[in-house]
C-alpha positions in Angstrom: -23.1 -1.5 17.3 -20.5 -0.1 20.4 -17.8 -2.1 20.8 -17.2 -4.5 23.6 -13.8 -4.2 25.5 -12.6 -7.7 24.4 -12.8 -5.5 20.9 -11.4 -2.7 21.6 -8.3 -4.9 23.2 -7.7 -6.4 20.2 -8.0 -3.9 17.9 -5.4 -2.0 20.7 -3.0 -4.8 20.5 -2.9 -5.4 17.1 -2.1 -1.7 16.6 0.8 -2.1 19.2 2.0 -5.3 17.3 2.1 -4.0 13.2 5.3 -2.6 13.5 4.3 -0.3 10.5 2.4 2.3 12.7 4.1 4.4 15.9 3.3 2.3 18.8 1.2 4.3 21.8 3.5 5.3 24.0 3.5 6.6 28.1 2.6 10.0 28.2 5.5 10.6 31.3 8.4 9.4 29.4 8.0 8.1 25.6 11.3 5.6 26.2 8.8 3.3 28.5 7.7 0.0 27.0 5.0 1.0 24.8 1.3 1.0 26.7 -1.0 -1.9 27.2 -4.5 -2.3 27.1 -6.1 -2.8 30.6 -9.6 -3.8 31.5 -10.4 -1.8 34.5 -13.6 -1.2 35.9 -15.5 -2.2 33.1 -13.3 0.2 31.0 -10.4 -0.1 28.7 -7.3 2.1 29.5 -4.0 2.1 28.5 -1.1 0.6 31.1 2.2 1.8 31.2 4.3 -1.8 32.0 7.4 0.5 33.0 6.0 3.1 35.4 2.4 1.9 36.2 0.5 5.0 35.1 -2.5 4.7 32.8 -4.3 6.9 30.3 -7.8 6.8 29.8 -8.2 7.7 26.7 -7.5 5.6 23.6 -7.4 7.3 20.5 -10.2 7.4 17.9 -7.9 6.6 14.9 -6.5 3.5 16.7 -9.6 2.0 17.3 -10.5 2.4 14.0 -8.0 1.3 12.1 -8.4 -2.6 12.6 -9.8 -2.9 8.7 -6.8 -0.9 7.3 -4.7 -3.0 9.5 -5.3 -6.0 8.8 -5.1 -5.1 4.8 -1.4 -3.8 5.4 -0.5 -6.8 7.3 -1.9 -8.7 4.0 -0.3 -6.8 1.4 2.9 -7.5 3.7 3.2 -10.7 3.9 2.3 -11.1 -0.1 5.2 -8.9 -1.0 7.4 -10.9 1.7 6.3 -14.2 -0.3 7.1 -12.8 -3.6 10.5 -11.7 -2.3 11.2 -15.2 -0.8 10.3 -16.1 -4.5 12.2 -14.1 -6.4 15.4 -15.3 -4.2 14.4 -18.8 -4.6 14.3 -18.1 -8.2 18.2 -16.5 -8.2 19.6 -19.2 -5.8 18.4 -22.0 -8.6 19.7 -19.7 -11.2 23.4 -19.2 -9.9 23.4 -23.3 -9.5 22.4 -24.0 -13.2 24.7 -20.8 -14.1 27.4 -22.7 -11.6 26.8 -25.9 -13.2 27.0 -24.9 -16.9 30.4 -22.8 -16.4 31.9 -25.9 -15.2 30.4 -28.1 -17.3 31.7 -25.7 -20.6 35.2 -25.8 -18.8 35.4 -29.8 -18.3 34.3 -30.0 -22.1 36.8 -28.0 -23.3 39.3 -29.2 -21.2 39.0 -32.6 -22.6 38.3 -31.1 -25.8 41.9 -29.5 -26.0 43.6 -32.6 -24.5 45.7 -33.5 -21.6 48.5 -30.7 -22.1 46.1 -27.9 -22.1 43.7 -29.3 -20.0 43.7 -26.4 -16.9 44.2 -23.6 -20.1 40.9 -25.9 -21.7 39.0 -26.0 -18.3 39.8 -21.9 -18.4 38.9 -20.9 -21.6 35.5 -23.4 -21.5 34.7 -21.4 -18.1 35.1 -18.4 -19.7 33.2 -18.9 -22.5 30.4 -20.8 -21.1 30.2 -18.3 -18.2 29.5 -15.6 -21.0 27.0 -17.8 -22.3 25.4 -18.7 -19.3 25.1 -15.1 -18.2 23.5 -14.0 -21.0 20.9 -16.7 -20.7 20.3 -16.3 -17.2 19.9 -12.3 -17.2 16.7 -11.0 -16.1 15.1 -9.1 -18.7 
């Protein structure tokens, strides 16, 4: 089945919006904002926003591409979840790594008594920050 020219438009702009793939570009001067797709006379060219000139042909590999688009644009925003993840994950590690240095330090603090209590609250950081570390290490 040919495509229709709403088809072909889409396909066109989602090529110019991946961000993956070099965007189509005027054929006069490549620094122009990249081309746009134009119905005109029941055709579809390619617009050049900055200097007005258009180019007839689009190529084959763009409008066929939609299919390996849109699986890129997948796979992208998966591995942008899993990052947000995987930092989510950190963050709520340094807090309960945060917490249980301090914790370790105001335990040993009071543990030492009143005389040694910043030399207590010291050594308990130090300690349970060892600790802490090498339970919270990614493996």
């Amino acid at each position: 089945m040919p495509m229709t020219n709403a088809d072909i438009i889409r396909i066109v702009k989602k090529w110019q919006a991946a961000g993956f793939v070099h965007e189509l570009t005027c054929r006069i001067d490549s620094t122009h904002d990249p081309l746009v797709p134009i119905e005109r006379e029941g055709a579809v060219v390619l617009g050049c926003p900055t200097c007005g000139t258009a180019q007839e042909r689009i190529p084959d590999f763009v409008l066929q591409s939609e299919a390996a688009l849109d699986r890129r644009v997948q796979e992208l925003d998966r591995s942008r979840t899993a990052e947000l993840e995987r930092r989510r994950r950190s963050n709520r590690i340094f807090w309960w790594f945060a917490g249980a240095t301090f914790g370790g330090g105001l335990i040993a603090g009071q543990a030492l008594g009143p005389v040694w209590t910043l030399g207590g609250i010291v050594l308990g950081a130090m300690v349970a920050l060892a600790a802490t570390r090498d339970a919270f290490r990614e493996r």
